[in-house]
C-alpha positions as CSV (number, residue, x, y, z in Angstrom):
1,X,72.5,151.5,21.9
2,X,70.6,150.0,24.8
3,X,70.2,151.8,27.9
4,X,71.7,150.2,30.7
5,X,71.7,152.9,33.0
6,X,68.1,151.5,35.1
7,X,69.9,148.0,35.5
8,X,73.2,149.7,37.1
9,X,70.8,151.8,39.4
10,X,69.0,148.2,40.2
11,X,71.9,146.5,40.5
12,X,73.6,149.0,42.8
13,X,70.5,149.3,44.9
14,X,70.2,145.7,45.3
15,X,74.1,145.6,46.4
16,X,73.0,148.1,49.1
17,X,70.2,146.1,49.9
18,X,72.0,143.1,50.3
19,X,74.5,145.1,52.4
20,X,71.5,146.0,54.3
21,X,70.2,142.4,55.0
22,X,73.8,141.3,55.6
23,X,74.0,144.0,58.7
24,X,70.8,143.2,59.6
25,X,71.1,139.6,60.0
26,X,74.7,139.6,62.0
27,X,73.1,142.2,64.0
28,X,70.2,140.2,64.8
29,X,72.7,137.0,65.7
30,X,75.5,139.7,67.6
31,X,72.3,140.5,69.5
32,X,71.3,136.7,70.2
33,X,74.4,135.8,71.5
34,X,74.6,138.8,73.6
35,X,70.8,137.9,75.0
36,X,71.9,134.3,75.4
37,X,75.1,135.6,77.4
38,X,72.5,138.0,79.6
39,X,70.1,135.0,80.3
40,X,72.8,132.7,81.0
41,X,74.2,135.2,83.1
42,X,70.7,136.0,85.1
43,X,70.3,131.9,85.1
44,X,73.7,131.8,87.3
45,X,72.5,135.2,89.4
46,X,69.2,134.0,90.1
47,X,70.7,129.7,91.1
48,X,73.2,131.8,93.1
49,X,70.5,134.1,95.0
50,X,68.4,130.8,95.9
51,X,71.2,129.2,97.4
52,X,71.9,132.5,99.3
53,X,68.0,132.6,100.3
54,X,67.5,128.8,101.2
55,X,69.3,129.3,104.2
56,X,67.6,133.1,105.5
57,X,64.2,131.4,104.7
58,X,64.5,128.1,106.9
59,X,66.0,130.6,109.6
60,X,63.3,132.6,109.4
61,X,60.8,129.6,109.3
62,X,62.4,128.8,112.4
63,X,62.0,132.1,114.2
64,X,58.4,132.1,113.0
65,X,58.1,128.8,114.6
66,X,59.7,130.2,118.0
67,X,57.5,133.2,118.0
68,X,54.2,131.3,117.7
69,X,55.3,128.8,120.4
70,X,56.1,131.7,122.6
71,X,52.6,133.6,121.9
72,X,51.3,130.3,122.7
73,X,53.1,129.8,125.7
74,X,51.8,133.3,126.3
75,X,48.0,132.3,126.1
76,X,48.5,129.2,128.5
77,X,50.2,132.1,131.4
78,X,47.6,134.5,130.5
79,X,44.7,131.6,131.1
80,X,46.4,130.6,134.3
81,X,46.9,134.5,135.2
82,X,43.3,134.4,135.0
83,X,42.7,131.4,137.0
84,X,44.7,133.3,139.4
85,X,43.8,136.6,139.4
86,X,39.7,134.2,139.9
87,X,41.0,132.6,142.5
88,X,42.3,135.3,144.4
89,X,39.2,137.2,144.0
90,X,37.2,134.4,145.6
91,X,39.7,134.5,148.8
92,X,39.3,138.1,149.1
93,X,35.4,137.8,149.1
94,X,35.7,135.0,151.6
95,X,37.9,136.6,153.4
96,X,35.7,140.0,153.5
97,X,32.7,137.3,154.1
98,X,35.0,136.0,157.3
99,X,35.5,139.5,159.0
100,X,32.4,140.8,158.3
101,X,31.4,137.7,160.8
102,X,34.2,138.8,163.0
103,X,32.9,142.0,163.3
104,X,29.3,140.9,163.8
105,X,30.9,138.3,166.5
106,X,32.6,140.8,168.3
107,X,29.7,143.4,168.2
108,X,27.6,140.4,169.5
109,X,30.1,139.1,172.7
110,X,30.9,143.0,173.1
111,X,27.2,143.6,173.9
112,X,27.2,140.2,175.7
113,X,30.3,141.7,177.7
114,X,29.2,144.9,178.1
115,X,25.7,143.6,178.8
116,X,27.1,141.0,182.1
117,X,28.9,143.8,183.2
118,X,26.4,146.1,183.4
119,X,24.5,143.6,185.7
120,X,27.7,142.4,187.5
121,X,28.1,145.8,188.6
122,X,24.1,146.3,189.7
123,X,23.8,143.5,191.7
124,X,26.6,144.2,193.4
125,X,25.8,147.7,193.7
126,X,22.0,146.3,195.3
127,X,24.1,143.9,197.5
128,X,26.3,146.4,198.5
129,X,23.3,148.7,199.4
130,X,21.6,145.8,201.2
131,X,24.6,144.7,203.2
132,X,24.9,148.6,204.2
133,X,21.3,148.7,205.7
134,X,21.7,145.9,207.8
Protein backbone atom coordinates (compact mmCIF):
# COMPACT_ATOMS: atom_id res chain seq x y z
CA UNK A 1 0.00 0.00 0.00
CA UNK A 2 0.85 3.51 -1.01
CA UNK A 3 1.73 5.92 1.52
CA UNK A 4 -0.51 8.72 1.64
CA UNK A 5 0.48 10.11 4.72
CA UNK A 6 2.96 13.22 2.90
CA UNK A 7 -0.21 14.23 0.71
CA UNK A 8 -2.58 14.55 3.98
CA UNK A 9 0.31 16.64 5.70
CA UNK A 10 0.28 18.74 2.14
CA UNK A 11 -3.05 18.89 1.87
CA UNK A 12 -3.72 19.98 5.43
CA UNK A 13 -0.93 22.53 5.27
CA UNK A 14 -2.18 23.98 2.21
CA UNK A 15 -5.85 24.24 3.98
CA UNK A 16 -4.03 26.23 6.66
CA UNK A 17 -2.43 28.21 4.12
CA UNK A 18 -5.29 29.01 2.30
CA UNK A 19 -6.94 29.90 5.76
CA UNK A 20 -3.98 32.04 6.03
CA UNK A 21 -4.42 33.99 2.66
CA UNK A 22 -8.15 34.10 3.31
CA UNK A 23 -7.44 36.17 6.71
CA UNK A 24 -4.95 37.96 5.19
CA UNK A 25 -6.74 39.23 2.36
CA UNK A 26 -10.18 40.32 4.31
CA UNK A 27 -7.77 41.85 6.71
CA UNK A 28 -6.08 43.78 4.17
CA UNK A 29 -9.80 44.96 2.64
CA UNK A 30 -11.30 45.43 6.64
CA UNK A 31 -8.18 47.65 6.84
CA UNK A 32 -9.02 49.56 3.38
CA UNK A 33 -12.23 50.35 4.22
CA UNK A 34 -11.38 51.46 7.61
CA UNK A 35 -8.44 53.81 5.87
CA UNK A 36 -10.92 55.01 3.39
CA UNK A 37 -13.43 55.80 6.37
CA UNK A 38 -10.21 57.72 8.21
CA UNK A 39 -9.37 59.76 4.91
CA UNK A 40 -12.92 60.52 4.23
CA UNK A 41 -13.20 61.44 7.65
CA UNK A 42 -9.87 63.83 7.75
CA UNK A 43 -11.24 65.03 4.05
CA UNK A 44 -14.52 66.46 5.97
CA UNK A 45 -12.19 67.73 9.19
CA UNK A 46 -9.81 69.37 7.12
CA UNK A 47 -13.05 71.19 4.28
CA UNK A 48 -14.56 71.97 7.74
CA UNK A 49 -11.33 73.72 9.38
CA UNK A 50 -10.85 75.87 6.07
CA UNK A 51 -14.17 77.13 6.25
CA UNK A 52 -13.59 77.86 10.05
CA UNK A 53 -10.13 79.59 8.98
CA UNK A 54 -11.31 81.61 5.87
CA UNK A 55 -12.96 83.94 7.96
CA UNK A 56 -9.96 84.39 11.10
CA UNK A 57 -7.51 84.83 8.05
CA UNK A 58 -9.38 87.73 6.12
CA UNK A 59 -9.83 89.31 9.73
CA UNK A 60 -6.59 89.08 10.39
CA UNK A 61 -5.60 90.44 6.81
CA UNK A 62 -7.56 93.20 7.84
CA UNK A 63 -5.99 94.00 11.14
CA UNK A 64 -2.63 93.68 9.41
CA UNK A 65 -3.89 96.15 6.94
CA UNK A 66 -5.03 98.56 9.93
CA UNK A 67 -1.70 98.26 11.71
CA UNK A 68 0.46 99.17 8.65
CA UNK A 69 -1.84 102.16 7.85
CA UNK A 70 -1.50 103.21 11.43
CA UNK A 71 2.53 102.81 11.59
CA UNK A 72 2.25 104.79 8.47
CA UNK A 73 0.21 107.36 9.77
CA UNK A 74 2.76 107.16 12.55
CA UNK A 75 5.77 108.05 10.16
CA UNK A 76 3.87 111.10 8.46
CA UNK A 77 3.34 112.64 12.60
CA UNK A 78 6.74 111.68 13.38
CA UNK A 79 8.07 113.69 10.09
CA UNK A 80 5.82 116.59 10.91
CA UNK A 81 7.03 116.24 14.79
CA UNK A 82 10.23 116.78 13.31
CA UNK A 83 9.31 119.70 11.13
CA UNK A 84 8.15 121.01 14.34
CA UNK A 85 10.37 120.26 16.87
CA UNK A 86 13.02 122.17 13.46
CA UNK A 87 10.94 124.82 13.48
CA UNK A 88 10.74 125.54 16.93
CA UNK A 89 14.41 125.32 17.21
CA UNK A 90 14.87 128.04 14.65
CA UNK A 91 12.45 130.46 16.70
CA UNK A 92 14.35 129.86 19.86
CA UNK A 93 17.71 130.76 18.07
CA UNK A 94 15.98 133.82 16.66
CA UNK A 95 14.55 134.56 19.49
CA UNK A 96 17.98 134.17 21.67
CA UNK A 97 19.54 136.13 18.42
CA UNK A 98 16.61 139.03 19.25
CA UNK A 99 17.55 139.45 23.03
CA UNK A 100 20.92 139.18 22.76
CA UNK A 101 20.31 142.53 20.55
CA UNK A 102 18.11 143.77 23.30
CA UNK A 103 20.61 143.43 25.69
CA UNK A 104 23.36 144.95 23.54
CA UNK A 105 20.57 147.80 22.82
CA UNK A 106 19.96 148.52 26.22
CA UNK A 107 23.73 148.23 27.41
CA UNK A 108 24.23 150.76 24.40
CA UNK A 109 21.14 153.60 25.34
CA UNK A 110 22.04 152.74 29.17
CA UNK A 111 25.59 154.09 28.64
CA UNK A 112 23.95 156.74 26.27
CA UNK A 113 21.67 157.49 29.38
CA UNK A 114 24.04 157.24 31.93
CA UNK A 115 26.57 159.01 29.71
CA UNK A 116 23.97 162.46 29.13
CA UNK A 117 23.44 162.31 32.60
CA UNK A 118 26.55 162.38 33.68
CA UNK A 119 27.09 165.63 31.66
CA UNK A 120 23.51 166.99 32.39
CA UNK A 121 24.52 167.03 35.90
CA UNK A 122 28.27 168.76 35.16
CA UNK A 123 27.18 171.45 33.36
CA UNK A 124 24.82 172.30 35.54
CA UNK A 125 26.96 171.75 38.39
CA UNK A 126 29.74 174.43 36.35
CA UNK A 127 26.62 176.74 35.80
CA UNK A 128 25.60 176.52 39.15
CA UNK A 129 29.29 177.29 40.29
CA UNK A 130 29.40 180.23 37.75
CA UNK A 131 26.08 181.73 38.66
CA UNK A 132 27.34 181.48 42.44
CA UNK A 133 30.51 183.66 41.76
CA UNK A 134 28.82 186.31 40.18
Amino acid sequence: MVDYTWVVFISIGSFIVLIGLLFAIGFVIYASIEIRKVAMSLREFLKNTDERMKPLIEETELALRSIRKVSDDVGAVTEGVRGFSSAMNETVQNVRALSGMIGELQEGVSLRVLGLKTGIKTALNVLFKELMRK
